[in-house]
N, C-alpha and C positions, 0 to 999 in steps of 0.2 A: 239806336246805336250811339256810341257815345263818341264826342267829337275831340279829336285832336286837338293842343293848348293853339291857338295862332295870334297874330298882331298885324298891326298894323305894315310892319315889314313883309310881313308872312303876304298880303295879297298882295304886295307887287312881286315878290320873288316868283322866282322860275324851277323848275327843277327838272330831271330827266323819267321819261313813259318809254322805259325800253329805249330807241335810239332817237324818238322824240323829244321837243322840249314843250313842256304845257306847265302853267301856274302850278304852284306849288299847292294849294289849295283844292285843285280835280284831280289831284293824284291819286288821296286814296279813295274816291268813288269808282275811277277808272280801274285800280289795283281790286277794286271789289266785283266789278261786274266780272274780270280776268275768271277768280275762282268762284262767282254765282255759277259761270258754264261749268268749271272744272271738277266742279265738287264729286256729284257724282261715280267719276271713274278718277279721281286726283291720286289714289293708291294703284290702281291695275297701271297707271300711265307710267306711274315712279319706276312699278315692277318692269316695263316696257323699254321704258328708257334708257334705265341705268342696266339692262340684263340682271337685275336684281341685283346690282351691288348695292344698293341704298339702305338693303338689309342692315349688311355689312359694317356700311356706315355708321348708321344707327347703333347698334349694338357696340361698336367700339366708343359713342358716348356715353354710353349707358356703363360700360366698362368703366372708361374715366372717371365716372360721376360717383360709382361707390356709393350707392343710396346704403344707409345702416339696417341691419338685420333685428337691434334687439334695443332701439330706442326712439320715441317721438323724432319726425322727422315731415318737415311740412315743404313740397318744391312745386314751384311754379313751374309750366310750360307753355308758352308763349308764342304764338299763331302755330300752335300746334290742333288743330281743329277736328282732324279727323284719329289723332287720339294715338297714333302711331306710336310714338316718343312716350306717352302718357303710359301705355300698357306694358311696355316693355320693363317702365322704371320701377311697376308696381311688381312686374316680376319677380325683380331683382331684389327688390326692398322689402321689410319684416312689415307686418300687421298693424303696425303701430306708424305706417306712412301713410301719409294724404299727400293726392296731386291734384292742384286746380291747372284745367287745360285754360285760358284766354286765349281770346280768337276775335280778330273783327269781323270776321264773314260766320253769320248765324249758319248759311246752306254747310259751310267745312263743320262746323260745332252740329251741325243735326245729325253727319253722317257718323261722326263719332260716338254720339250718346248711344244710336243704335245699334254700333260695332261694340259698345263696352261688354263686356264679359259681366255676370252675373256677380261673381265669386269678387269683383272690387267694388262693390257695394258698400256704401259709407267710406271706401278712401280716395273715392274722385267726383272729381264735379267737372261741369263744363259752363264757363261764366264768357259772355259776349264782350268786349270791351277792348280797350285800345292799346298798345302798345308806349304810346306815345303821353301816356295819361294815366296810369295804373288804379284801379277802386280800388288799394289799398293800402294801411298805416305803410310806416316807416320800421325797417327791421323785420317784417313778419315772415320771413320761408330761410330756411336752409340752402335750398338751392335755385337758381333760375339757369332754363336751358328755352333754348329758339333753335330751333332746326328750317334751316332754306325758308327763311323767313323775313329774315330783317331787312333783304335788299329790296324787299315789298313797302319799308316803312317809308311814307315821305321824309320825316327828319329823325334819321340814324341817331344820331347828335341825344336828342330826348327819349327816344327808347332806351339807348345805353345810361343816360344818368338815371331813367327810371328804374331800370334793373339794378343799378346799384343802389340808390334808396330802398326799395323794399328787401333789400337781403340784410341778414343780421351780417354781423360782424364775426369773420371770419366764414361768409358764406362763399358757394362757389357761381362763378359763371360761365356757362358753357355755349359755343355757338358752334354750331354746323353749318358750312355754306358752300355752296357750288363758288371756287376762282379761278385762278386762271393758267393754266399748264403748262409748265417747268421743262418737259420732255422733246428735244426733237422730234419730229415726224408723229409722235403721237400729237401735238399741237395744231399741227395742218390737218390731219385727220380729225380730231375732236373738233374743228372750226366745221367742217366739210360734213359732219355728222349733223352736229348741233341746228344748221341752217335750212338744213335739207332734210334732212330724217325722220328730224323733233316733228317739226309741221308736218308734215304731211300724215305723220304716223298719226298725232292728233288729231287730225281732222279724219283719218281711219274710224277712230276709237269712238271720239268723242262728236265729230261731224261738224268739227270749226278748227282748222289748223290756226285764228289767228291767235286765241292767248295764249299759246306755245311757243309764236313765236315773240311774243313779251316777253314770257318767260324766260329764252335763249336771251336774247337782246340784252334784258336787265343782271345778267349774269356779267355779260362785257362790262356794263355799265357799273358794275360794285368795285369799291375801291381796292386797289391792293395790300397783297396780307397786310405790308410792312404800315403801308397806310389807316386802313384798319385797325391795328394793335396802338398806332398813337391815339386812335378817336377811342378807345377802350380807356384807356391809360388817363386821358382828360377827363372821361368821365371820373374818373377815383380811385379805379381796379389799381390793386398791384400783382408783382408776379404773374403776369400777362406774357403766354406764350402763345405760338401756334404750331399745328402739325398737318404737315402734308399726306393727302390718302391721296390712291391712286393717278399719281404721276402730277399730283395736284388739280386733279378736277375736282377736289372738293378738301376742306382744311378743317380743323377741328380745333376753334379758338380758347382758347381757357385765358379766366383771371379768377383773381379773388378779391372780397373786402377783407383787406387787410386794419 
């Protein structure tokens, strides 16, 4: 598994596990053992969770993203593992698309290779590797998407300038992320859901409600939009927006290299 950049800053720092504080450094072991368990049922849980809105979701970046019908077109998908985001885009996209999934957790990357459909044969691959560290040149994809993924990364900071490095110019960047909810009374109910629900239902499913409740926890734990869109914008992106899905449990961030 390939390891994260770090420094000599990097072992003394700290960072947030959900509402814990632990070295910045076991974070993403810790973030890995979460989906070793999860892997398995990580899509019936999504479908469980969300009452299947995460479809929903999905497909409206897939919408945004406008993969091309009738020219070369190369996009990265990013701790996308179990291929969700990957198959949808192949959908949408002409013959002449390839999508490489990255993923650091091999168990998400195994269950995806098995879920790939026949018929995307030679236009995806599934390659192990970091976020924070990308195997590859400078400029190579068209596009880079991370779906409920990033607030997984110890240093948000260097996935984001990595994704802008490996996009050409004029590429696009798309994130999908669970935030934090805009709506009266829908806010007290989604805290009341998320605390109680989530876990238990995991531990239903799956028979460990604890990475679930990582899961919730590290959701609190992700910065807001407004704050997010600056650590976009530092890394390079311009024309950095975001859009609110349902009631803002979950935002649909765009930039581009401009």
């Amino acid at each position: 598994m390939q390891a994260g950049r770090t420094s000599r800053g990097d072992e003394a720092a700290e960072t947030h596990f959900g509402y814990a504080t632990v070295p910045l450094g076991e974070k993403q072991s810790r973030v890995d053992e979460v989906f070793h368990k999860v892997a398995g049922r990580y899509d019936l849980m999504n479908d469980l969770m969300s009452a299947g809105l995460h479809r929903a979701w999905k497909e409206a970046l897939v919408s945004t993203l406008r993969p091309p019908s009738r020219r070369p077109w190369r996009h990265l998908d990013v701790a996308g593992g179990t291929g969700d985001i990957a198959f949808r885009v192949l959908e949408a996209a002409g013959p002449q698309a390839h999508v490489t999934v990255l993923d650091i957790n091999p168990d998400m990357l195994a269950v995806g290779e098995a879920r790939a459909p026949a018929r995307f044969a030679g236009q995806l691959d599934f390659v192990e590797g970091n976020a924070e560290s990308l195997p590859y040149p400078a400029g190579g994809f068209d596009a880079y998407t991370i779906a409920f993924g990033i607030r997984n990364v110890p240093r948000i900071d260097l996935a984001l300038s990595e994704a802008y490095r490996v996009l050409r110019r004029g590429g696009r960047f798309l994130c999908l992320e669970f935030s934090h909810v805009d709506v009266p009374i829908l806010d007290a109910v989604y805290d009341a859901y998320s605390f109680t629900a989530v876990p238990a239902l995991g531990k239903a499913v799956t028979g460990d409600g604890e990475p679930y409740r990582y899961l919730v926890e590290s959701i609190r734990k992700f910065p807001r939009p407004a704050a997010f869109s600056a650590m976009i914008r530092e890394a390079g992106f311009g024309r950095v927006t975001d859009r609110p899905m349902s009631g803002g449990i979950v935002r649909l961030h765009s930039a581009w290299k401009l």
